[in-house]
N, CA, C and O of each residue as an XYZ file, in Angstrom:
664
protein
N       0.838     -1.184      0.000
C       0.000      0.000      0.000
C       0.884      1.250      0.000
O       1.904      1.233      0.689
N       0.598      2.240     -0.659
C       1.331      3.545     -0.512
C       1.512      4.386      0.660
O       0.732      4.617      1.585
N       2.914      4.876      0.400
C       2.882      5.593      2.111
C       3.230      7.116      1.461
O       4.218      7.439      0.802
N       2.060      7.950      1.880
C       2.620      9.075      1.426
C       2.605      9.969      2.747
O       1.791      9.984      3.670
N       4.065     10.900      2.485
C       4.541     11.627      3.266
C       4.433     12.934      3.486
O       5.385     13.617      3.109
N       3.518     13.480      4.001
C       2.934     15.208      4.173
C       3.762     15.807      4.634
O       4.049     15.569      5.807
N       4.515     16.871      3.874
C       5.946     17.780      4.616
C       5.192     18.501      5.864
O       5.932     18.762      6.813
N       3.877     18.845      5.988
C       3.580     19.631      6.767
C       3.567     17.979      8.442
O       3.443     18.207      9.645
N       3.662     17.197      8.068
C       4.017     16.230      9.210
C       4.803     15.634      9.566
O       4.708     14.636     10.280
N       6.621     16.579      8.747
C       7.298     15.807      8.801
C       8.449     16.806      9.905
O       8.222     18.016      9.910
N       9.518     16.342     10.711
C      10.094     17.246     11.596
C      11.440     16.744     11.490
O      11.693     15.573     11.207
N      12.312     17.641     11.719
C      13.546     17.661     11.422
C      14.637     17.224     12.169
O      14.967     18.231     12.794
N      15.338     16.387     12.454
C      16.508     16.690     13.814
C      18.012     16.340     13.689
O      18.641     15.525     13.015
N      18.283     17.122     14.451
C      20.171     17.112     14.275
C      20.203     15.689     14.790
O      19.388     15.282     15.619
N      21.145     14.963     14.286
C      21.940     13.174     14.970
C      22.318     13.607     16.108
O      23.017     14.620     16.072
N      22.160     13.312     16.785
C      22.703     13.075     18.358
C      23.889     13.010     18.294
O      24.314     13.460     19.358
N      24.987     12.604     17.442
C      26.238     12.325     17.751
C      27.136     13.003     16.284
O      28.086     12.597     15.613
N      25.931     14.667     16.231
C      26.752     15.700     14.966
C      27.578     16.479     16.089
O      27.408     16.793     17.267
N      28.710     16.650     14.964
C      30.328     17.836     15.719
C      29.766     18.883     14.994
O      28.836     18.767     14.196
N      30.637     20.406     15.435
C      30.598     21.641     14.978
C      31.266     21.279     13.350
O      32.390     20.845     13.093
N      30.220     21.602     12.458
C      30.541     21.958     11.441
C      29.732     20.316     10.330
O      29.923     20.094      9.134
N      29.281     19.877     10.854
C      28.714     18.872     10.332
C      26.999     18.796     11.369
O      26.643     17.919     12.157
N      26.323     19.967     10.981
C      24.889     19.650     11.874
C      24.207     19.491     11.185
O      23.365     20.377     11.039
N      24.114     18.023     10.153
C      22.977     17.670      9.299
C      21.626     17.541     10.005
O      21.455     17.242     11.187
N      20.606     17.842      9.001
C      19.018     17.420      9.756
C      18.601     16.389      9.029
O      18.715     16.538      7.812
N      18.183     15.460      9.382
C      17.078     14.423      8.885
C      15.878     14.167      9.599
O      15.698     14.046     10.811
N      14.680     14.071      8.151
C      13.293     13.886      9.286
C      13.166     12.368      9.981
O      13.490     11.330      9.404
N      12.646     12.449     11.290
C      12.884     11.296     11.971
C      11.640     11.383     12.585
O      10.967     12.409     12.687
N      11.312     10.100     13.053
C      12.026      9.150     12.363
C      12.215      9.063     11.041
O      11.484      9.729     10.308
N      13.283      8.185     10.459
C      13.637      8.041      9.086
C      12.642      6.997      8.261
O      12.177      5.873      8.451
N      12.578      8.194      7.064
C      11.384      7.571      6.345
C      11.401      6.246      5.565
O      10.305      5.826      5.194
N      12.173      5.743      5.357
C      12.171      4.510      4.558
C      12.469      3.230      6.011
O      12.636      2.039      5.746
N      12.481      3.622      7.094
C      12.752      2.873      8.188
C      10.754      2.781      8.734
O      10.222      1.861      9.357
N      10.224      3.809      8.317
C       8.533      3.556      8.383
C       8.026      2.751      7.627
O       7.159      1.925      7.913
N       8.708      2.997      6.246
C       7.406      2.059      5.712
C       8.353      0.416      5.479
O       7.944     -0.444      4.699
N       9.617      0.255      6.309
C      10.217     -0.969      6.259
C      10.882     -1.140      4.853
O      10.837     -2.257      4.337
N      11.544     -0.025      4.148
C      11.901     -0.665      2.862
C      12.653     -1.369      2.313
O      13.396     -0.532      1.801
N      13.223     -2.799      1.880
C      14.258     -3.523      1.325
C      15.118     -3.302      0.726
O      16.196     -3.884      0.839
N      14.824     -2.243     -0.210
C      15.639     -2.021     -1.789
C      16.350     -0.732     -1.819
O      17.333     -0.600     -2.547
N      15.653      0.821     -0.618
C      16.162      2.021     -0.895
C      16.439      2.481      0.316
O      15.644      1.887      1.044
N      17.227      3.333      1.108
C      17.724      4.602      1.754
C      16.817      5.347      1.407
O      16.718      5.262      0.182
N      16.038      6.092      1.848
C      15.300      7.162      1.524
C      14.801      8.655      3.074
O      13.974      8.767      3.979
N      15.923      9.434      2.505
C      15.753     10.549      3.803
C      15.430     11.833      3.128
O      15.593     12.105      1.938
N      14.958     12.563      4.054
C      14.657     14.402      3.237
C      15.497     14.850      4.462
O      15.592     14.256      5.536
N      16.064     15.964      4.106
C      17.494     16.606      4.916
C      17.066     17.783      4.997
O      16.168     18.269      4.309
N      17.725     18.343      5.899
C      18.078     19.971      5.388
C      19.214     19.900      6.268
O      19.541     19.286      7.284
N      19.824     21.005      5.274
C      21.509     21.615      5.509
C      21.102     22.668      5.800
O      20.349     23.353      5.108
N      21.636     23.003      7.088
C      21.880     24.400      7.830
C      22.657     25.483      7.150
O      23.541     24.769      6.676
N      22.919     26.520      6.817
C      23.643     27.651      6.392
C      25.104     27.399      7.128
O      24.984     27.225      8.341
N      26.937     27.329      6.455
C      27.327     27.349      7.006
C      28.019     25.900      7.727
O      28.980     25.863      8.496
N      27.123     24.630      7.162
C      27.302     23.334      7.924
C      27.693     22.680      6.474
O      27.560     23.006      5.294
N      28.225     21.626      7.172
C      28.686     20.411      5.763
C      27.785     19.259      6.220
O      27.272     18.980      7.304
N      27.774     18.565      4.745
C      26.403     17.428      5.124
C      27.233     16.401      5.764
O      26.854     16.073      6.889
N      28.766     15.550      5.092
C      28.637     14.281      5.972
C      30.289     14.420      5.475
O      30.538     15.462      4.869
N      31.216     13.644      5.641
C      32.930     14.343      5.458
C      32.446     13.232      4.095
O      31.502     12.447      4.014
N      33.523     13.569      3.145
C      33.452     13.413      1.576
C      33.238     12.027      1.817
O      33.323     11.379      2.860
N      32.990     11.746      0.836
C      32.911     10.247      1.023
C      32.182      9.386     -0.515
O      31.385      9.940     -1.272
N      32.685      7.996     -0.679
C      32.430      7.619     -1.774
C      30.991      6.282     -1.226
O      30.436      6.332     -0.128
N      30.760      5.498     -2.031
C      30.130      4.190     -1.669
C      30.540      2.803     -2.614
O      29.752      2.821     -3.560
N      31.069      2.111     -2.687
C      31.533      0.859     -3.436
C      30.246     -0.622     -3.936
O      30.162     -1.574     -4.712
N      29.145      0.369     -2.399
C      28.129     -1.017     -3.098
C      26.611     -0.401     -2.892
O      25.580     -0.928     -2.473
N      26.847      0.684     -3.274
C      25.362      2.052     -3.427
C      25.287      2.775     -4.358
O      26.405      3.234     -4.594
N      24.625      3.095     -4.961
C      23.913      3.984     -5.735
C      23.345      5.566     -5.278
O      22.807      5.130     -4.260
N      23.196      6.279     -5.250
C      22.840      7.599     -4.852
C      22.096      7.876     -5.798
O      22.247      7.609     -6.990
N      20.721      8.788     -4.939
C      20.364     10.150     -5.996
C      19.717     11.480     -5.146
O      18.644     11.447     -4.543
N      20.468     12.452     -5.226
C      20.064     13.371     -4.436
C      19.222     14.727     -4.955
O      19.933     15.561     -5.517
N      17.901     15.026     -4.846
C      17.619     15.959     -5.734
C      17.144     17.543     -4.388
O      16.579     17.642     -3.298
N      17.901     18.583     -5.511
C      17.376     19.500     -4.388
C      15.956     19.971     -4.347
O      15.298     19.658     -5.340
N      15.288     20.709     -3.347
C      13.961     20.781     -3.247
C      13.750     22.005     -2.784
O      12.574     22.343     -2.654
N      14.930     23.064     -2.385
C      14.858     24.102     -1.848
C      16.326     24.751     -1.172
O      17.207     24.175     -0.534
N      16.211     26.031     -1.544
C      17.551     26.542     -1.028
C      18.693     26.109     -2.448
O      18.466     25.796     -3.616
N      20.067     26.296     -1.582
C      21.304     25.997     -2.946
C      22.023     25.394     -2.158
O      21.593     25.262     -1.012
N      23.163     24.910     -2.456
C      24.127     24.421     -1.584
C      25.404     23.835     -2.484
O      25.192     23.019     -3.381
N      26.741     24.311     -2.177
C      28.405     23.642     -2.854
C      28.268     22.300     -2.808
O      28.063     21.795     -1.704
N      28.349     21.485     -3.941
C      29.197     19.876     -4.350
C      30.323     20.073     -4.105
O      30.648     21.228     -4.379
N      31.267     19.347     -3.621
C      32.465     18.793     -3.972
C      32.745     17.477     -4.047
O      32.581     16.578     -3.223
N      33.328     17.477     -5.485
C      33.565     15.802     -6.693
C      34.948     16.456     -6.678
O      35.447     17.548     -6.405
N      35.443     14.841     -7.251
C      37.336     14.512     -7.218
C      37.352     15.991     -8.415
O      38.288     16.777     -8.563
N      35.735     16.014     -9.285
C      36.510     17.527    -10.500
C      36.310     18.690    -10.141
O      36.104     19.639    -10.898
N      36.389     18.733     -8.015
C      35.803     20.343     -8.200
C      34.874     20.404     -7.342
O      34.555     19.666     -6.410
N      34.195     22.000     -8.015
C      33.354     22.399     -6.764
C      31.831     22.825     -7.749
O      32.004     23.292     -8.874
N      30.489     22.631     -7.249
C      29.490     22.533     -8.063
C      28.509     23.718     -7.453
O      28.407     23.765     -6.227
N      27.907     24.515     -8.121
C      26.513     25.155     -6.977
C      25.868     24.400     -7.384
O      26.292     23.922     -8.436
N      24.316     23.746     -6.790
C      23.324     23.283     -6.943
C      22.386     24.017     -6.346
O      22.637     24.783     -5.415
N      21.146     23.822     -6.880
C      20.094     24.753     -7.022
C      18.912     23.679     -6.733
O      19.106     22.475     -6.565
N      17.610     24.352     -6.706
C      16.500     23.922     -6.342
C      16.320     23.427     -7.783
O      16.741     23.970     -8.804
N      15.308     21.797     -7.620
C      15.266     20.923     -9.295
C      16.660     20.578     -9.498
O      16.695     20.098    -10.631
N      17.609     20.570     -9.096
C      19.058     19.647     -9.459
C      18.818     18.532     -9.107
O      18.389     18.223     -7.995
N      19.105     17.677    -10.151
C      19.078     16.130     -9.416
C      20.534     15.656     -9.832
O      20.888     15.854    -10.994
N      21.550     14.925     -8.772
C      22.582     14.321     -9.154
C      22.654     12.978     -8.726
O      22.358     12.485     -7.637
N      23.149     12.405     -9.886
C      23.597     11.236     -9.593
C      24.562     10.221     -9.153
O      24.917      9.838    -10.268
N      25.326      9.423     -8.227
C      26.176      9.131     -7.590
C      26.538      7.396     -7.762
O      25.891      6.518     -7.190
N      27.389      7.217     -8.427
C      27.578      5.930     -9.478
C      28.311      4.749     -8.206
O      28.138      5.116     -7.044
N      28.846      3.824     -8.342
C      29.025      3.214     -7.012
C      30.826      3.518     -7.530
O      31.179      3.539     -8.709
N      31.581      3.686     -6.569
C      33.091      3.728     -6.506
C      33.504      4.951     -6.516
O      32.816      5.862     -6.976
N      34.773      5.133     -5.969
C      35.481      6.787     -5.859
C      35.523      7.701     -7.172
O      35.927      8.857     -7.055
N      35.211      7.326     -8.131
C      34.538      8.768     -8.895
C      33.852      9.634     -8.502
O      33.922     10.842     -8.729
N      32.861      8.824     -7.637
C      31.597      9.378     -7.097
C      31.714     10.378     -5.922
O      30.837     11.173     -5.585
N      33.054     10.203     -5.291
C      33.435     10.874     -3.641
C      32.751     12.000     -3.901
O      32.842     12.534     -5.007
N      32.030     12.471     -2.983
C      31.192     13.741     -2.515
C      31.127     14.190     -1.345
O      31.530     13.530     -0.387
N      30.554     15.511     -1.216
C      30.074     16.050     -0.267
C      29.339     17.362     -0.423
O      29.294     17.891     -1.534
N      28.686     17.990      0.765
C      28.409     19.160      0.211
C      28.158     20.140      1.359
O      28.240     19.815      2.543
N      27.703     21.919      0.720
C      28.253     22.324      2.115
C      27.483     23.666      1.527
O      27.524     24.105      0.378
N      26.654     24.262      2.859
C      25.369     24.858      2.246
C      26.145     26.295      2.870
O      26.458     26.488      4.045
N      26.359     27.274      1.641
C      27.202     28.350      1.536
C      26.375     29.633      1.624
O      26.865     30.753      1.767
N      24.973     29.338      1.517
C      23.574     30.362      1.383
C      23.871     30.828      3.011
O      24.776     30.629      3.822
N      22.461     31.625      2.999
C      21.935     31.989      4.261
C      20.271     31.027      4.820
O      19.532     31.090      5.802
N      20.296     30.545      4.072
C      19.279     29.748      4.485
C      19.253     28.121      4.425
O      20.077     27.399      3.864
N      18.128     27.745      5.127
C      18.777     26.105      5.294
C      18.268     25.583      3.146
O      17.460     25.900      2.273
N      19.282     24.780      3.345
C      19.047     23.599      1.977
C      18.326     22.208      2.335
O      18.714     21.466      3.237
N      17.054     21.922      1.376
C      16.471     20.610      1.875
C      16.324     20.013      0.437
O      16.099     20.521     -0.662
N      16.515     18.876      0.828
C      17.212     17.519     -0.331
C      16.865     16.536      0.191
O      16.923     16.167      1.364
N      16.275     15.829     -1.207
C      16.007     14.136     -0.778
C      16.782     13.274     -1.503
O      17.143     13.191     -2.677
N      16.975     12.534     -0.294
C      18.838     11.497     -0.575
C      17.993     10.476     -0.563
O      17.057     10.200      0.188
N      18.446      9.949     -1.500
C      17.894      7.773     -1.780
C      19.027      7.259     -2.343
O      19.747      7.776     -3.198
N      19.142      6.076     -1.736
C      20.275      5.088     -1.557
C      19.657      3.994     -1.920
O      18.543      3.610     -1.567
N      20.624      3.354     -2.845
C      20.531      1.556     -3.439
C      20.749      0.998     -1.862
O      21.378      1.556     -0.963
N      20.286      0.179     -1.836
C      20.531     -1.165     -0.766
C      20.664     -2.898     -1.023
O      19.843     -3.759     -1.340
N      21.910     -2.915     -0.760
C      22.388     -4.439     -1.217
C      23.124     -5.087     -0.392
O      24.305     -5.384     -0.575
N      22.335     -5.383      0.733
C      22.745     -6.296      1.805
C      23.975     -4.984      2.696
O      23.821     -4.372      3.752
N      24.890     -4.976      1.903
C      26.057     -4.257      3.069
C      26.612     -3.100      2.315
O      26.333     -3.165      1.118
N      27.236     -2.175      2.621
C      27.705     -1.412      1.748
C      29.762     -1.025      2.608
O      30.205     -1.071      3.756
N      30.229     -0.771      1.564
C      31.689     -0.074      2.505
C      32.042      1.606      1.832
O      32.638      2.021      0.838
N      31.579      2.007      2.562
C      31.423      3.993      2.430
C      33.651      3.726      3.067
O      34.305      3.051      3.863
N      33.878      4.857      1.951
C      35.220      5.337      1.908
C      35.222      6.773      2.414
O      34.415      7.616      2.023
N      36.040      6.965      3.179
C      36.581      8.559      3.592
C      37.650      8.916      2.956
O      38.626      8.820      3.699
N      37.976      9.377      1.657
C      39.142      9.502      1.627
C      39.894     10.644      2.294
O      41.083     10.347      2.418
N      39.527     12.128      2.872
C      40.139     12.814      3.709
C      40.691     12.630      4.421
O      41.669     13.330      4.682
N      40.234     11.255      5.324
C      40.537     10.922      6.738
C      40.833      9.542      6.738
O      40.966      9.095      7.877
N      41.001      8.606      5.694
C      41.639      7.531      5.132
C      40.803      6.170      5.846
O      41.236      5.017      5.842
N      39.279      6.704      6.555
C      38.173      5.511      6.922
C      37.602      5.004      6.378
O      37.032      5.404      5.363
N      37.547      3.975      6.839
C      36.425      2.824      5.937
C      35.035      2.253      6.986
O      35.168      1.566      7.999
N      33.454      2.862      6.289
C      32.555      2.110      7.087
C      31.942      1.302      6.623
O      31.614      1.448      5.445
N      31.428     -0.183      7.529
C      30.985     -0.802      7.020
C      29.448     -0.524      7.595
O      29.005     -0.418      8.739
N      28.845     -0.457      6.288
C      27.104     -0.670      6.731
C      26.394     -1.864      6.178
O      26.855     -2.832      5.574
N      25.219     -1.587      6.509
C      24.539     -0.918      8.135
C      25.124     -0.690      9.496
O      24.622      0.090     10.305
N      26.362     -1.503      9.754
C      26.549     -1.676     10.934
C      27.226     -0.726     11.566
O      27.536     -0.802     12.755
N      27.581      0.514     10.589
C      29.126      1.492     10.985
C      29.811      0.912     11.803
O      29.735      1.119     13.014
N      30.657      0.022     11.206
C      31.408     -0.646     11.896
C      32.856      0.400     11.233
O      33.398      0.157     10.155
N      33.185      1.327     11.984
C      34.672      1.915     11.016
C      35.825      1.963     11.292
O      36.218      2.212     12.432
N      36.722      1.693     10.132
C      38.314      1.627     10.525
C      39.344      2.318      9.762
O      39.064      2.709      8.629
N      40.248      2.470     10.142
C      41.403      3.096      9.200
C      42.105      2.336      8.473
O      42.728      1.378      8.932
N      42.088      2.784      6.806
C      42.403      2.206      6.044
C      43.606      1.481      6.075
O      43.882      0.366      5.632
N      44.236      2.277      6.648
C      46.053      2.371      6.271
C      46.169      1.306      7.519
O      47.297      1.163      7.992
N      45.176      0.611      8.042
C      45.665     -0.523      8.842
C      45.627     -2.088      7.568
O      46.199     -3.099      7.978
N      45.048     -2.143      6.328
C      44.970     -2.802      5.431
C      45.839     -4.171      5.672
O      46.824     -4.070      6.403
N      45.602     -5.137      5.236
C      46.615     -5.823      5.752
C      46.561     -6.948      4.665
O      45.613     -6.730      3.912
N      47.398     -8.305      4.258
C      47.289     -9.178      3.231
C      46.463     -9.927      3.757
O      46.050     -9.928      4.917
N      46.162    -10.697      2.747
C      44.906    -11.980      3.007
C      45.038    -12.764      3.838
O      44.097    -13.011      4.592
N      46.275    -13.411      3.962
C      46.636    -14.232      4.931
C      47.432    -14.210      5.947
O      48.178    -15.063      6.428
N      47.123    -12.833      6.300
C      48.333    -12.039      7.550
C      47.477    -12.833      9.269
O      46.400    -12.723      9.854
N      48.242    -13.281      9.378
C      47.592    -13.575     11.252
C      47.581    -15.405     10.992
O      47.677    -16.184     11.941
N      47.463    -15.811      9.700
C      47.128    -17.145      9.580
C      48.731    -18.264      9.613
O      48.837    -19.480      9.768
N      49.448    -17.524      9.461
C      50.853    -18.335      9.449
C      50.704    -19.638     10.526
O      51.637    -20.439     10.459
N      49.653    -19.938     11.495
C      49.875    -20.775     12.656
C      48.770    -21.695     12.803
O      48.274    -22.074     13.864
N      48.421    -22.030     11.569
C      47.013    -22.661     11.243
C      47.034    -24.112     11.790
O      46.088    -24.615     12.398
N      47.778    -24.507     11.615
C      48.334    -26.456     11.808
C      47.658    -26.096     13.751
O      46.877    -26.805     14.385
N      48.213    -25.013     14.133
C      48.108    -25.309     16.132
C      46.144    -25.143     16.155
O      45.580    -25.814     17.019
N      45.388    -24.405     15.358
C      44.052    -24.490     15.513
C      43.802    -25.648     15.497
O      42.931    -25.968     16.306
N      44.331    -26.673     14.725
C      43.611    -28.070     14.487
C      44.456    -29.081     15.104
O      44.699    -30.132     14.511
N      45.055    -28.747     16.605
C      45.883    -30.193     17.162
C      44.365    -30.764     17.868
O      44.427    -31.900     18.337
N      43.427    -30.262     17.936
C      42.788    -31.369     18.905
C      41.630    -32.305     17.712
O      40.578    -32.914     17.905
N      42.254    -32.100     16.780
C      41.520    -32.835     15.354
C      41.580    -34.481     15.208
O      42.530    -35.111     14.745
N      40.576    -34.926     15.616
C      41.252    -36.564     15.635
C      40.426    -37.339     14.053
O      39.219    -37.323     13.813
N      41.321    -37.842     13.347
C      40.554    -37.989     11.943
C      40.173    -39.643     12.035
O      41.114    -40.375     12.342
N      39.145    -40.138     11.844
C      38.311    -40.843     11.660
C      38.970    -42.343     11.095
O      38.223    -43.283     10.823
């Protein structure tokens, strides 16, 4: 059944765990977490005057599409810096081509609706700050701890002394 969403019933709030200079709003509860959805991310935002939406960042197993709905607000892509305007819709391809962010340079707040592919897990890249998250779970780490495939395993034979074969 359809779930439609009346802006005049929808309310805004900073994350509980935003720093100075990153005070994104999302309406919350989050809307695609109401109607239970499988397949999409689906939030309406607003960017404060002055604030950045989320530190740059790419996605390796998501899709993006963010269209604006009001106000303007700076892109920044690996080519640069973008204004966007009210009716912009951009699109966000999966892998570091895509690294973004954005950062509302007006005097008034910017509101945008962000929808996200969903495919079981995703790993969001920081490249500023060289993190890696894993979702859903934000589970995050620093890249530059990377390590080979079979680093820690050199001692495999001692897991299996209490192995008695048949």
């Amino acid at each position: 059944m359809p779930k439609i969403f009346k802006q005049t019933d929808l309310s805004f709030q900073e994350d509980l765990d935003s720093i100075d200079n990153f005070r994104l709003q999302t309406v919350m509860p989050r809307l695609f977490k109401i109607v239970d959805s499988k397949h999409l991310v689906f939030d309406f935002r607003a960017l404060p005057p002055e604030q950045y939406s989320f530190p740059y960042h790419f996605h390796r197993n998501a899709e993006e599409l963010v269209m604006i709905l009001s106000g303007s607000m700076t892109m920044r892509t690996i080519e640069g810096f973008s204004i966007l305007n009210k009716g912009d819709l951009i699109f966000f391809e999966m892998g570091k081509t895509s690294a973004h962010q954005f950062y509302n340079h007006d005097s008034i707040p910017c509101t945008y609706l962000d929808i996200k592919t969903v495919r079981d897990m995703d790993v969001c890249e920081y490249p500023d700050s060289g993190k890696i998250n894993i979702a859903p779970d934000n589970e995050i780490f620093v890249k530059d701890s990377q390590v080979d495939y079979f680093y820690g395993e050199d001692k495999v034979a001692d897991k299996w002394t209490d192995y008695k074969k048949d």
